[in-house]
N, C-alpha and C positions, 0 to 999 in steps of 0.2 A: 457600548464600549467606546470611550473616549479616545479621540486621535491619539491622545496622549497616554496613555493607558500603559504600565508597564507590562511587557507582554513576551512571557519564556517559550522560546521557540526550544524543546527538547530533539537534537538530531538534524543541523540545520545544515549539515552536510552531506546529509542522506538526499537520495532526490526527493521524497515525499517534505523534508524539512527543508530545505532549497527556492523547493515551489512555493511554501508556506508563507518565505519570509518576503520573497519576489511580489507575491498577490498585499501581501501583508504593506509593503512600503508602498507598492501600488497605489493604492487604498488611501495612501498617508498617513498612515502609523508610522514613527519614527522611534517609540521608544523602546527597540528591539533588545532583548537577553537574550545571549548565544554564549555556549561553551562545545569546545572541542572535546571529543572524548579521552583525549590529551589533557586538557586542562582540567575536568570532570568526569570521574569513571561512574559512571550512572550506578552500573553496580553495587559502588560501595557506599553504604548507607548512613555512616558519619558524615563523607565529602556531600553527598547531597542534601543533608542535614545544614553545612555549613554554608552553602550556596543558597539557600531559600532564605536560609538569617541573616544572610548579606544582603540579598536583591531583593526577597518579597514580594515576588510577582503579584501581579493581580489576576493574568489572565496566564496560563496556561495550554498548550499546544503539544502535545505526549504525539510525535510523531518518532522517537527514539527506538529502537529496535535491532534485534538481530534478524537478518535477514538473505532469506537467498532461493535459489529455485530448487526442483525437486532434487536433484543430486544433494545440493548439500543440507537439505532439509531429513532426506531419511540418512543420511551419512553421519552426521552430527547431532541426533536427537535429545541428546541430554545437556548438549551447549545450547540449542534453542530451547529448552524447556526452561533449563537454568536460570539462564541470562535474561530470557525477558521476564521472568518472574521477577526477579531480581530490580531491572529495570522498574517497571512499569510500578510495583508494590512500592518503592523509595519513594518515585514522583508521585505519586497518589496520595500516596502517605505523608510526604512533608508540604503537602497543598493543601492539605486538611489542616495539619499541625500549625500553618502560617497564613490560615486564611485565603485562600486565594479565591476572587469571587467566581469564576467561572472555569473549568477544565475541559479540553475536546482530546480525545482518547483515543487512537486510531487504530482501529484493529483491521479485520481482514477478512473477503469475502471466503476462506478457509475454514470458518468457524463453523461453516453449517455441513446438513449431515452430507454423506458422499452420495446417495443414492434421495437427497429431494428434491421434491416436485417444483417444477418448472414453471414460469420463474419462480427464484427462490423467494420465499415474504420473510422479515423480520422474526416472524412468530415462527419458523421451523426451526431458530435455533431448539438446539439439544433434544429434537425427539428424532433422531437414531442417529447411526456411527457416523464417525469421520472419517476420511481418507487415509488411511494408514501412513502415508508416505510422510503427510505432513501434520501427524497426530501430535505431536510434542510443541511445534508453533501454536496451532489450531487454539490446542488447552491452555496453553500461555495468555494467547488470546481472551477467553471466554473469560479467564479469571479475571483481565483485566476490566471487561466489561463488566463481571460481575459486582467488582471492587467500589467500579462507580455508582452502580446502582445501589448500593451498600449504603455507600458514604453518603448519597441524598435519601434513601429513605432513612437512616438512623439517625443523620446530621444535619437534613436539610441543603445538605451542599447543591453546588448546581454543575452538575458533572455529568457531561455528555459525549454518546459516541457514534462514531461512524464507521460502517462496514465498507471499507472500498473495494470494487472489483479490481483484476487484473491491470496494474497501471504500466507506463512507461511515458520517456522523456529527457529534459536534457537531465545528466547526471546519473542513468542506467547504467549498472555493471554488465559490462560488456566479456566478462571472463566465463568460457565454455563450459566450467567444472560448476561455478557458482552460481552461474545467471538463472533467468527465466525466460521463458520461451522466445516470448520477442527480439529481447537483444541478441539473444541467443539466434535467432534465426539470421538474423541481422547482418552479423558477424561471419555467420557461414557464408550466406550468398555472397557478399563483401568479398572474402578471401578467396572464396569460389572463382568468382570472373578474375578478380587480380593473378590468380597463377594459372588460370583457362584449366580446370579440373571439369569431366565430364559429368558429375552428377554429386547430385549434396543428401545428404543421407539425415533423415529426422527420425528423432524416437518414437516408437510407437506406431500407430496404424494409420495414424490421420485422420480420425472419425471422433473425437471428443470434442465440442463446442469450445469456444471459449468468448468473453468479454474484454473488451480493451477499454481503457478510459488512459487522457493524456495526463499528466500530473499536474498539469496547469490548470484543467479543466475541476480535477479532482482540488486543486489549493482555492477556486472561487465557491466550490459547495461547500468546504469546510467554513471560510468564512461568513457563507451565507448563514447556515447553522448556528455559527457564535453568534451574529445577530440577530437571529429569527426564532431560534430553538433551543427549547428549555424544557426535556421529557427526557421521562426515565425510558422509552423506549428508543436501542439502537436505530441507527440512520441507513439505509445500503445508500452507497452511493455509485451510480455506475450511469453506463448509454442506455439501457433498456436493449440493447440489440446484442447477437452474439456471431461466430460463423466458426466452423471447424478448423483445427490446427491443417488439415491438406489448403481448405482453401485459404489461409492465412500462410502458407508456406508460398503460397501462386503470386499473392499478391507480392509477397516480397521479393520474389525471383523478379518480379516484375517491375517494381521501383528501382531496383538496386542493376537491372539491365543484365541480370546474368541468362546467358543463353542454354544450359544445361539442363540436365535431368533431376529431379527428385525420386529419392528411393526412400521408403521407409522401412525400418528396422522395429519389426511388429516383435523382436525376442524384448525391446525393451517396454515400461511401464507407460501408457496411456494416462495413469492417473484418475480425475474424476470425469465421468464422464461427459457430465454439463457444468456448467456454472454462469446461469443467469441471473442476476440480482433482478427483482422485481424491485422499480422506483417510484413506485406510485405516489408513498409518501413523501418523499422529498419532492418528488415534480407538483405535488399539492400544496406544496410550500412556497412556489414557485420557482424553481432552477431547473435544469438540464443542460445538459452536456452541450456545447456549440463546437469542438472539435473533431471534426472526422478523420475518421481511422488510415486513411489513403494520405490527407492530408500530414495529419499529425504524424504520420510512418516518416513520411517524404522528407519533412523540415528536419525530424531528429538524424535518418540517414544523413541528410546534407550538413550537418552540423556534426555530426560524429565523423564523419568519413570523408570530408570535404572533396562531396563532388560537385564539379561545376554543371 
């Protein structure tokens, strides 16, 4: 990929596209394509028709998406079924239509089944169910992944994708209705110590694992991949490490210096029980995660919440 390289950053507002373009000029790529969803409703398949016959990317970056945590994932299930069908089917489709040599697809460690084994490999996608709650992204998902692999075994194309585990970082929605766990926790303990309230109340039981990876960490493996990787089979990318939402609530009472209690609210949804991406193959490829989880908590707090 030539420094020069014209190169569509899809959702560059989002934080997963943020990080993308940050790493991206890092790097010294300067010849960045961005549009606001203002400017470009992804959606609509004229407009992005008329976008790819004006620009012509060369390279491609589908980090575009609707997105949100478990509330608004089982609350609105036919707006994220929709919408990234929508989405993701235009981009794909007018990247075939205009050539573009290379596309990196980002889908979601969501996509595999709710109850498999640990950690998870590439090769579990689709042999059993998904997590009910976020069934409608999940399949948005797969299609898009499937789309790619479509398009290079019938066309040759060279369209690749990556499963990211659970990310955050600067540019996280920080809204209680919307968000995902992390910021979401975030927020709590945050508001928490600033009005001295004696205990913060978390959904579910505290016993589900979960995976962290920082978006910064997740925008150097996506790059590494455009340069290194060129297979029809998905990428997970994540730390190899996980720990429970109770001890992931300890830690953040604990950066964030609130002195109270945690209570959990076991009438609400737990979700999936695990979600460890197994990275074998990308750590074969040579990358891994250099962001720790304490660390990378610490600097997003201190940058969202400006504590000194």
């Amino acid at each position: 990929m030539q420094q020069d390289a014209k190169i569509y950053v899809a959702g560059h507002r989002g934080m997963v596209g943020a990080a993308l373009v940050r790493r991206l000029e890092g790097a010294g790529y300067r010849n960045l394509v961005v549009r606001t969803s203002q400017e470009l409703d992804l959606r609509d398949q004229a407009a992005v028709a008329a976008f790819f016959a004006q620009e012509r990317p060369e390279y491609v970056l589908l980090a575009a998406a609707k997105v949100g945590g478990i509330v608004a994932n089982n609350t609105y299930r036919a707006d994220f079924l929709y919408d990234n069908l929508l989405i993701q089917n235009n981009v794909i489709g007018q990247s075939h239509l205009y050539d573009v040599q290379k596309l990196l697809f980002l889908g979601s460690s969501c996509i595999y089944p709710k109850l498999a084994p640990q950690p998870i490999k590439e090769d579990y996608l689709l042999t059993g169910p998904l997590e009910a709650t976020n069934e409608p992204y999940a399949i948005a998902k797969i299609a898009g992944l499937k789309l790619c692999e479509a398009y290079r075994a019938q066309y040759g194309r060279h369209y690749i994708s990556a499963m990211p585990t659970n990310l955050y970082g600067p540019g996280d929605n920080y809204d209680l209705q919307n968000s995902h766990v992390l910021p979401a926790l975030l927020r709590k303990f945050h508001e928490a110590r600033e009005q001295g309230r004696p205990e913060v109340e978390i959904w579910g039981t505290g016993t589900p694992y979960r995976e962290f990876l920082h978006v910064d960490d997740l925008a150097d493996a996506c790059l590494h991949l455009l340069l290194h990787y060129d297979g029809a089979a998905p990428v997970n990318i994540g730390t190899g490490e996980d720990l429970t939402i109770g001890a992931l609530a300890e830690l953040v009472r604990d950066i964030t210096g609130y002195q109270g209690n945690i209570v959990f609210d076991t009438s609400k949804p737990d979700g999936t029980p695990r979600k460890l991406l197994d990275v074998r193959r990308l750590r074969d490829m040579g990358w891994q995660a250099t962001i720790g989880l304490r660390e990378g908590i610490t600097a997003v707090y201190n940058e969202v919440f400006v504590v000194a």
